[in-house]
Structure formats: C-alpha cells, structure tokens
C-alpha positions as CSV (number, residue, x, y, z in Angstrom):
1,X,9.2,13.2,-26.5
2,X,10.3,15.6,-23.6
3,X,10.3,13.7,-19.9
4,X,8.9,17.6,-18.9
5,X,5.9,16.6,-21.3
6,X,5.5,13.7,-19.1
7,X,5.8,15.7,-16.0
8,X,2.8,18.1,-17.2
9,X,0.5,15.3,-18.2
10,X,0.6,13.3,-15.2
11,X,0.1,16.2,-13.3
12,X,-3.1,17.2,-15.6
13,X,-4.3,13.4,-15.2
14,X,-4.1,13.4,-11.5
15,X,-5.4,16.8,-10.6
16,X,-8.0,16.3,-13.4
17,X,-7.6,20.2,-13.9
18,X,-5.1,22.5,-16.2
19,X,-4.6,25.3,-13.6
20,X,-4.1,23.2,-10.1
21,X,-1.8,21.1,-12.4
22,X,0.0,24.0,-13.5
23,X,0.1,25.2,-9.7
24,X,1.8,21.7,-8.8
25,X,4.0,22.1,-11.6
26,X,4.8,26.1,-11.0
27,X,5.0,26.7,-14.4
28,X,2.2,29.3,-16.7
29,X,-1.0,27.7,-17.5
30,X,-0.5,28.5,-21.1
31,X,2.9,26.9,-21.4
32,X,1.8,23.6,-20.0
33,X,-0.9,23.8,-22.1
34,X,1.0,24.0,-25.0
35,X,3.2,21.3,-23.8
36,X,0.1,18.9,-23.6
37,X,-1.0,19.8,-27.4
38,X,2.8,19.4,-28.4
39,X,2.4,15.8,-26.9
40,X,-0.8,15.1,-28.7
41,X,0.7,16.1,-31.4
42,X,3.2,14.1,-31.5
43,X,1.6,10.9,-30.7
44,X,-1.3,11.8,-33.1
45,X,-4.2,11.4,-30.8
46,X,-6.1,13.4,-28.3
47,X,-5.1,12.5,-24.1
48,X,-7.8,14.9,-22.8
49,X,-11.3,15.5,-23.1
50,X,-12.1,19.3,-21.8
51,X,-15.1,20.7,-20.2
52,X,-15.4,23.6,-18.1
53,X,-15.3,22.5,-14.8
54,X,-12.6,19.1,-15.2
55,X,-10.6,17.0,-18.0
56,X,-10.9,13.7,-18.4
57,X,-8.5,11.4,-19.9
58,X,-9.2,9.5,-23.0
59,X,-8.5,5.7,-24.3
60,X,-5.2,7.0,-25.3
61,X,-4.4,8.9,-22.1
62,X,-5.2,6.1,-20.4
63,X,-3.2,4.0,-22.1
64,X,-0.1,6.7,-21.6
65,X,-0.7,7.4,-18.0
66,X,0.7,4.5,-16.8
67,X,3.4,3.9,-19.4
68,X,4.4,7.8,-18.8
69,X,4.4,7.4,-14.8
70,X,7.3,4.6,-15.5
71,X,9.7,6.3,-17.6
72,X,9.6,8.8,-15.1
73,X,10.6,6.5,-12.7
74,X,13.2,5.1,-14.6
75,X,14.5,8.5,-15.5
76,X,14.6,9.3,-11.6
77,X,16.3,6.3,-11.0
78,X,18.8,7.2,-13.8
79,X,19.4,10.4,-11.8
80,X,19.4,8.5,-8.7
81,X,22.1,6.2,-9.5
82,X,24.9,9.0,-10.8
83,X,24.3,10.2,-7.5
84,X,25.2,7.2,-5.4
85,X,28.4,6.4,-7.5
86,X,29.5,10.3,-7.0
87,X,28.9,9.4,-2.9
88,X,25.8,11.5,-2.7
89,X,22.1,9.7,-1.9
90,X,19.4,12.3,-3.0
91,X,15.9,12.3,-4.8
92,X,12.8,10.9,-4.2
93,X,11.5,8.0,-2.4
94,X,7.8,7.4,-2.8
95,X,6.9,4.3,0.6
96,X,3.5,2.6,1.0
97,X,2.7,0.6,4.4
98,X,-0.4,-1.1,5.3
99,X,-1.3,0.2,8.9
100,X,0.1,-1.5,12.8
101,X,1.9,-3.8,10.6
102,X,3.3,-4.5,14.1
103,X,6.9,-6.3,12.6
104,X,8.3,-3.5,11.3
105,X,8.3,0.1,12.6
106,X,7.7,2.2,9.6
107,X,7.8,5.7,11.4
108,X,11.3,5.0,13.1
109,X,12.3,3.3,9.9
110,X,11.8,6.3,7.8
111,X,13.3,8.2,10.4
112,X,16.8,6.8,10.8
113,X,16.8,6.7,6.9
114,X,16.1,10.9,6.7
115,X,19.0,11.3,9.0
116,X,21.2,9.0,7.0
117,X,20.2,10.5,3.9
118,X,19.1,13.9,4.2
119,X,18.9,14.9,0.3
120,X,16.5,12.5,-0.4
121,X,12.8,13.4,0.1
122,X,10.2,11.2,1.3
123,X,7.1,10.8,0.7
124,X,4.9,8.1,2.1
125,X,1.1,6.8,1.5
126,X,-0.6,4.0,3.9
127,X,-3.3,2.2,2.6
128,X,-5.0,-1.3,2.1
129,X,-2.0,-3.9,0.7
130,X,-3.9,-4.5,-2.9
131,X,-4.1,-0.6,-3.3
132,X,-0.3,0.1,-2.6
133,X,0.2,-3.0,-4.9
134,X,-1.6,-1.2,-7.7
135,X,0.8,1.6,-6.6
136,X,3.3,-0.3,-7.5
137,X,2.7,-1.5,-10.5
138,X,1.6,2.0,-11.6
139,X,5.3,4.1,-10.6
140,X,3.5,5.7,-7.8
141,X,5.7,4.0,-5.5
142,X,9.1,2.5,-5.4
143,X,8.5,0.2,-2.6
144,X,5.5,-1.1,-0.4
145,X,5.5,-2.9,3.1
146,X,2.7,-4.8,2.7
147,X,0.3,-7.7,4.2
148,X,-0.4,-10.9,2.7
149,X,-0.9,-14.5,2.4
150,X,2.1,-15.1,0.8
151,X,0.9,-15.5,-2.6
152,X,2.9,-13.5,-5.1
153,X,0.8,-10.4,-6.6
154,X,1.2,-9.9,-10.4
155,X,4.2,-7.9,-11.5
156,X,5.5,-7.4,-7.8
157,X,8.6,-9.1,-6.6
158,X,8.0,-9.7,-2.6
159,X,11.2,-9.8,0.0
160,X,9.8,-11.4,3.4
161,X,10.6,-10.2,6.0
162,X,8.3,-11.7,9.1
163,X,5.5,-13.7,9.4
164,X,2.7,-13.5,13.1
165,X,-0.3,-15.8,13.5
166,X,-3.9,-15.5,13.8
167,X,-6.0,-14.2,16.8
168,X,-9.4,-14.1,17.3
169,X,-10.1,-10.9,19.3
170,X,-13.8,-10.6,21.2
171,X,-15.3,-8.8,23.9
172,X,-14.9,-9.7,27.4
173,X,-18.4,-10.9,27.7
174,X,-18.3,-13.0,24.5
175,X,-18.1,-16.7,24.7
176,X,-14.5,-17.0,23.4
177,X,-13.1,-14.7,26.2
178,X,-12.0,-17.1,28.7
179,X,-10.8,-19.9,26.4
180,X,-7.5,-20.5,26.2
181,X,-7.5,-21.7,22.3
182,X,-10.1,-21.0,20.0
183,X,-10.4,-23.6,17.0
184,X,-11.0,-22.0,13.6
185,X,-14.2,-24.4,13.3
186,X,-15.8,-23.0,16.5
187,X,-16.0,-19.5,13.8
188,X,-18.7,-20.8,11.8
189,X,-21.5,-18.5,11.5
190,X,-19.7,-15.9,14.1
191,X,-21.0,-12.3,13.2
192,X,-17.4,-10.6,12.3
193,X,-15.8,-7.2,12.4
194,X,-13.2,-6.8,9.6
195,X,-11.3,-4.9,7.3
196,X,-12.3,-3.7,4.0
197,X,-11.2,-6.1,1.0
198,X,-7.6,-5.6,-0.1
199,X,-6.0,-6.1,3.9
200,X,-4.2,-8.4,4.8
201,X,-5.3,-9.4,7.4
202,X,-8.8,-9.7,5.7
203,X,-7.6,-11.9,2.6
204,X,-6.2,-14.4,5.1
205,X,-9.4,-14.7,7.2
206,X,-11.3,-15.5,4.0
207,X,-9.0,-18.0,2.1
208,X,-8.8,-19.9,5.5
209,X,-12.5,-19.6,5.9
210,X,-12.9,-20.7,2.2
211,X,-10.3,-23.6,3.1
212,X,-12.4,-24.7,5.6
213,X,-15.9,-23.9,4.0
214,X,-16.9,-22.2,6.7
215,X,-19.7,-19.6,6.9
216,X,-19.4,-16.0,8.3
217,X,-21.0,-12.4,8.3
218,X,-19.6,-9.9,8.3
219,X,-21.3,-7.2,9.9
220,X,-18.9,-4.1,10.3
221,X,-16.0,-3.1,7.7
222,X,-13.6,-0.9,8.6
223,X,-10.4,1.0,7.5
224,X,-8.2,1.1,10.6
225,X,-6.9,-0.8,13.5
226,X,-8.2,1.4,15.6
227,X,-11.8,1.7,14.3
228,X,-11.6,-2.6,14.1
229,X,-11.1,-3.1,17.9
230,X,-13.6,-0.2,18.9
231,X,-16.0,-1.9,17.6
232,X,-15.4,-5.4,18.4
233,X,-15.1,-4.1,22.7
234,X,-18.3,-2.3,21.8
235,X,-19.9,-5.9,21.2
236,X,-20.6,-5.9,17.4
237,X,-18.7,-8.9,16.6
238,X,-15.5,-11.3,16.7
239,X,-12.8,-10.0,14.5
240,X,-9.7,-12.3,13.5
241,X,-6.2,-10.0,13.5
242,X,-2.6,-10.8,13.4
243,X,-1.3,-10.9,16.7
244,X,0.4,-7.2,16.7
245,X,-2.9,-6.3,16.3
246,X,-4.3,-8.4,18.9
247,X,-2.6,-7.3,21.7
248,X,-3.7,-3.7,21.2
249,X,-6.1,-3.1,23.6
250,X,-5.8,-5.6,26.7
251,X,-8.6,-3.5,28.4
252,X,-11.2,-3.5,26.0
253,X,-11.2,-7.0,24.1
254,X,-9.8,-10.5,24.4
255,X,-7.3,-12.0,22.4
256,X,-7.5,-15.7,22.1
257,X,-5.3,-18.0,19.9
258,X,-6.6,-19.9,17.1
259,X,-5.8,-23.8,16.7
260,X,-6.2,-26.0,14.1
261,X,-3.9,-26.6,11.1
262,X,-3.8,-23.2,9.5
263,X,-3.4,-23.1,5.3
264,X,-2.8,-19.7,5.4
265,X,-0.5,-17.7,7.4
266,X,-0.2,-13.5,7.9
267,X,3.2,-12.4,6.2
268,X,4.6,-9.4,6.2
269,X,6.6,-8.2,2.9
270,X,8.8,-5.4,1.3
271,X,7.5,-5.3,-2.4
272,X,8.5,-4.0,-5.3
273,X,7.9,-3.7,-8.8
274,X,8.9,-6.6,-11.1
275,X,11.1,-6.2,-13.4
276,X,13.1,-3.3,-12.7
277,X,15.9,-2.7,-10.4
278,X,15.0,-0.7,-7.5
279,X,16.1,3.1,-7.1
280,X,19.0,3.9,-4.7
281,X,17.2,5.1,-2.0
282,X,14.5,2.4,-2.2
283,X,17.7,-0.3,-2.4
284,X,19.2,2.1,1.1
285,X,15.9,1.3,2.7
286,X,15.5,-2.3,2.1
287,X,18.8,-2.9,3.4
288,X,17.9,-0.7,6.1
289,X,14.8,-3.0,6.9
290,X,16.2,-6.2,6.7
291,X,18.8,-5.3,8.8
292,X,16.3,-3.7,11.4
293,X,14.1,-7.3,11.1
C-alpha cells in the first residue's frame, strides 16, 4: 500500500468529488483514479460509491478514512523528525484553538513560531473545543488549544496550561448589574445567551448548573464571542463566560463575579492525541507555549 494512495483517497473523501480532488492533489484525473481502483483492489472491497454529481464513501471507506488520515501523520512525522536531527525544522503543522481563549495568544504565538521556523507551514482551524477534539483524534490536527472542564476527552492527552473563573455578564439595566457578587443560585430560571454545545465555556455552565440542579433557558446560541456579548448588551439574556471573555466590552454589558463553591472550573489546555508522540513542530510549539504561559 502506497502512502500516495492514501494521499488521493483522503483527498477524494474530503472533497467528495474525483476532479477537485485531483485539483488539490495536482495530479491527472485519470491517474488518481487509477490509484483509487489500485487501492480497492488491494484491499478487496469498494471505498466509493459514484454518482454524477458527488462520491460517497462506503462502510469500508469509512472505516479507512480515519486509519489512512494517521499513517499519514505518522509518515509526516517520520519525515519530520530526520529533519530536526539534521538541524532543520520543516513540514506541516495543522493548530486548532477555541476562540478569545484569553490565556494564551494564539495569533502572536503562531507568529514568533513562523519566524523561528520558517520551513514549516502552518495551517490553523478555530472551532468549538469537542470539534477540534474530534480533529484530533482523526489526524486532522497535531495539536489543539482547547476549553474545558478539566475532564480528560477520550484518546486526547491534555497539558494545562491556565485556568480563569466564571462571570456572569448582563446588561446594564439588568438586576445583576450593580452587584458586586452574583451567587450561582441567584441563576435559577435566568433566560441565558450561550454558546453552542461543544465550548467550553458552555460545558462548564451546564455541569455546574447540573451540580446544582438548577434550571435555565437558554434563549440565544451562538458561535462567537463577539455575537455572545452583542446579544446579551442588546438585552436578550445573562450569559456566564470566563473572565477573558467578560471583560470584553466594559461599555455594553456588566461583568459580575460569581460566588458560591464552584465544582467546575474553566481550564484552558494544549491537547494532543494519545498515544503517539507529537511531531517536531507540534513538540517546538508546546514548548513555545509553555514557556510563553
């Protein structure tokens, strides 16, 4: 089995289509074609189902496409490493980061590691904490700055690096605005603005809530900070945010401490896949981090 097999049917899987993945790839439809009947072939069962318009994978492609996305990893890695003992840093280095993590400043981060390393390319996805986890898990990425509870997701090995606490965040005209502490309890039936499942921020606020048995609505989901605090200083509910988040907009909402013993706290991680070591550059920029935080 050829890793450049490998290369052409992820490519096919993710684009879903045999000309844009031959595009991506830059090689003649007809040859990566081939290359994709060689592989069935060889493993003696179809990865594809063809129409006209898209492909679809089958049980067995399924069932490859993750297995195929790691030993391309590991075959990078491979690559990666006889680079780094001949002096030289290059390849790939695929980053996710949950968004305003607030600890840690990704864009500068990634920064200072492209001048330090030119040769290495870098490529990096934001999205919700359990997504990049899946990431993970799949190859997509080689390391994730994430957002949780501090509960160990399955397969991931987590690094900490800091941990902020809960703030309720309201409109000025809301009855939390001029309190100096808000008690989690005083939440109960609250109409809330949050983040979609698979935040951190959001998988805190309802394990603490569960902890407590407490009640809430939650009106308004959102994907971004930004989005979150618009619509909590436009009056459509309380939202509860780490305190980098919190502090965002002093004009347009109230942040407000919360009290009461707290079961869950708002960590902020470097994860990585279990199991294997990570790539050079992914080792660089951990070290990088943890020396930055």
């Amino acid at each position: 089995m050829e890793l450049r097999h490998l290369e052409y049917f992820v490519a096919v899987a993710e684009e879903q289509h045999f000309t844009r993945a031959a595009e991506r790839m830059r090689v003649a439809q007809s040859g990566l074609s081939a290359s994709i009947r060689s592989l069935e072939r060889e493993l003696g069962a179809p990865l594809f189902v063809r129409s006209t318009r898209r492909v679809e994978l089958t049980e067995a492609g399924r069932a490859l496409l993750a297995e195929a996305r790691r030993t391309l990893a590991s075959a990078d890695a491979a690559r990666q490493a006889v680079a780094a003992v001949k002096g030289l840093l290059r390849g790939t280095l695929a980053v996710g980061a949950e968004q305003c993590l607030g600890v840690v400043d990704v864009a500068r981060l990634l920064s200072d590691f492209r001048d330090r390393h030119p040769n290495v390319e870098i490529m990096l996805r934001q999205g919700a904490s359990a997504e990049l986890g899946t990431d993970l898990r799949a190859g997509r990425l080689d390391m994730a700055f994430v957002a949780t509870n501090g509960k160990p997701p399955e397969q991931l090995d987590l690094i900490p690096l800091a941990a902020e606490p809960m703030m309720v965040v309201c409109h000025p005209a809301h009855r939390f605005a001029d309190s100096a502490a808000v008690d989690w309890d005083e939440l109960e039936k609250e109409i809330f603005v949050d983040f979609h499942r698979g935040f951190g921020a959001r998988e805190v606020t309802e394990e603490e809530c569960a902890e407590r048995r407490l009640s809430r609505r939650v009106a308004v989901e959102v994907n971004d900070v930004h989005s979150l605090l618009d619509f909590v200083g436009a009056g459509l509910g309380v939202a509860v945010v780490p305190r980098p988040i919190a502090h965002k907009r002093p004009n347009q909402v109230r942040a407000v401490p919360l009290t009461g013993a707290s079961a869950y706290t708002w960590r902020v991680w470097v994860a990585l896949p279990a199991g294997r070591p990570a790539s050079p550059p992914a080792a660089a920029l951990l070290r990088q981090a943890q020396l930055v935080g």
